[in-house]
N, C-alpha and C positions, 0 to 999 in steps of 0.2 A: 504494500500500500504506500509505503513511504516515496519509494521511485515515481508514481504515479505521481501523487501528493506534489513531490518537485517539480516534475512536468508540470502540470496545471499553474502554479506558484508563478513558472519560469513565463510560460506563456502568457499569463494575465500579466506579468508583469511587462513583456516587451509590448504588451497590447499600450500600456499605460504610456510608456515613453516616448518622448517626444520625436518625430519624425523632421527627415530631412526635406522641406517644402522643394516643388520642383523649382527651377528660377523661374521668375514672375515672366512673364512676356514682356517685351519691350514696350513702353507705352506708346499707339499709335499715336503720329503728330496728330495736335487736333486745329481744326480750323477754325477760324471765328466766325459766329455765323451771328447776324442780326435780325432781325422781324421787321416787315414793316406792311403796313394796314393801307391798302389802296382807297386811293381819296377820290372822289368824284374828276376828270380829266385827268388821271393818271395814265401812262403808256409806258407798257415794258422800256421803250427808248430813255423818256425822262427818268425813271428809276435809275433803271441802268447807270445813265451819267449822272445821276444823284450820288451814288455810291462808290464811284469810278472803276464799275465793271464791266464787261461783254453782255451785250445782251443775253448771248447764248449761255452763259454762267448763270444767269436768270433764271432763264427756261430750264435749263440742265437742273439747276436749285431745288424747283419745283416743282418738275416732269413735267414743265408744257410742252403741246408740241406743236402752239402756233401764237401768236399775239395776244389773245382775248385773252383779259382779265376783267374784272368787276367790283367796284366799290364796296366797300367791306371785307374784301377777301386777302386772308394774311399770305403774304408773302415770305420764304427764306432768301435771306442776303448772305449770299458769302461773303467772308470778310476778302477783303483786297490783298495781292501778295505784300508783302512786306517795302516801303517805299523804296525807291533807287537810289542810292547813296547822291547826294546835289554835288552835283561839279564845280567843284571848291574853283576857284581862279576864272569861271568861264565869266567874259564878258562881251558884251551886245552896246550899240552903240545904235541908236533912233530918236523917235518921236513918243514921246508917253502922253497919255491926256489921265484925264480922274474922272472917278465917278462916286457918287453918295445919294443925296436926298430917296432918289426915285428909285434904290436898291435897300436901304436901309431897314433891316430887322427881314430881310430876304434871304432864305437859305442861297451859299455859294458852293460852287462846284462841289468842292472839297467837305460838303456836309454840314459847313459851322456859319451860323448865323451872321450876314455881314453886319460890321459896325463902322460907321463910316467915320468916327471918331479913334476908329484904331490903327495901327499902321501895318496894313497890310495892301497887298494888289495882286494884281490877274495878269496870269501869264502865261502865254498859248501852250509851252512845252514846258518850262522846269517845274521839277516834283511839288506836289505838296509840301508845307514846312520849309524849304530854302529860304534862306536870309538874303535878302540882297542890299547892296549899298547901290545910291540911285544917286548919281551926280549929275545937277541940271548945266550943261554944256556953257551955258551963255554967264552965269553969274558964280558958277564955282559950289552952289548951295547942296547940300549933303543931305539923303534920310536915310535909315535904315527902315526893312522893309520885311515882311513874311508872306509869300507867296501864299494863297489861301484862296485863289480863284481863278478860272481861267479868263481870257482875253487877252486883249482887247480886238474885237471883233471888227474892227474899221478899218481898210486896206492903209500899210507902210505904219502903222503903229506897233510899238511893241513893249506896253507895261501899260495899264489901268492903275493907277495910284488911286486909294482913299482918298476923302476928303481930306483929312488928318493931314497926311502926306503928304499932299499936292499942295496944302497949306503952309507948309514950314518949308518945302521948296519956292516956293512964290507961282504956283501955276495956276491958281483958280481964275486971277483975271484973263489970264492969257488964255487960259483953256487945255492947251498943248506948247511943248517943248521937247529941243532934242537933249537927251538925257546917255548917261551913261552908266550903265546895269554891271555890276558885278559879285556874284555869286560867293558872300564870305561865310557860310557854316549852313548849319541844318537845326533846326526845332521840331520836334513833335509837338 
């Protein structure tokens, strides 16, 4: 009986003891994904460049597998890859003009509420979040800037300055001037 007795003993006991867990899986990347609740005139297009994604990243999102959507109806947003590092030294040399009043408390490109009191502007191609220094050409006048919108949309221009901005370079009277852009860091 005793032999037995030990067997049993020996096996409840390796029952008891703690086990070597398998390694965990690697955690899948995960992506960020947002919501968002279609508003009456809504269009996969608008969304889309609301978000700064592919239409198709849209539809893919959500299984559609044509345009129509419908007021109330939730939408998945992917989140955006990762921004493109701003090209630290690039500069551009044009015409900027500004804009405010008839924008102001208006979502821009890049998602975030415009304030035409801030210093930010629209710029056809550099990332979201680039900083830029804007030197207005004729009087030497300096701002710094955070790209935060796209534009400007008016042929041979190339920067949309805030009111803010266009204010402490001297261009509101003027409207426009040739200015000189250059790309000094990155903000999120």
């Amino acid at each position: 009986m005793r032999p037995v007795f030990a067997v049993l003993l020996l096996a409840a006991l390796a029952a008891c003891a703690p086990r070597a867990s398998a390694p965990a899986a690697a955690a899948a990347p995960t992506t960020i994904a947002r919501v968002h609740v279609v508003q009456p005139g809504d269009t996969l297009f608008a969304i889309a460049r609301r978000f700064g994604i592919s239409v198709e990243a849209l539809r893919a999102a959500n299984g559609l597998t044509d345009d129509r959507i419908h007021p109330g109806q939730v939408l998945v947003v992917p989140g955006p890859p990762p921004p493109p590092a701003a090209p630290l030294g690039y500069v551009e040399e044009g015409v900027a003009s500004w804009y405010g009043p008839n924008f102001h408390g208006r979502r821009t490109a890049s998602g975030e509420v415009f304030d035409m009191y801030a210093y930010t502007a629209a710029h056809r191609t550099l990332p979201f979040g680039s900083v830029v220094r804007v030197t207005r050409l004729d009087t030497g006048a300096r701002v710094t800037v955070r790209i935060n919108d796209r534009g400007p949309f008016k042929k041979n221009r190339i920067l949309d300055l805030s009111y803010a901005a266009a204010r402490e370079i001297g261009l509101i009277r003027t409207g426009t001037a040739r200015v000189r852009i250059e790309v000094v860091g990155y903000e999120d």
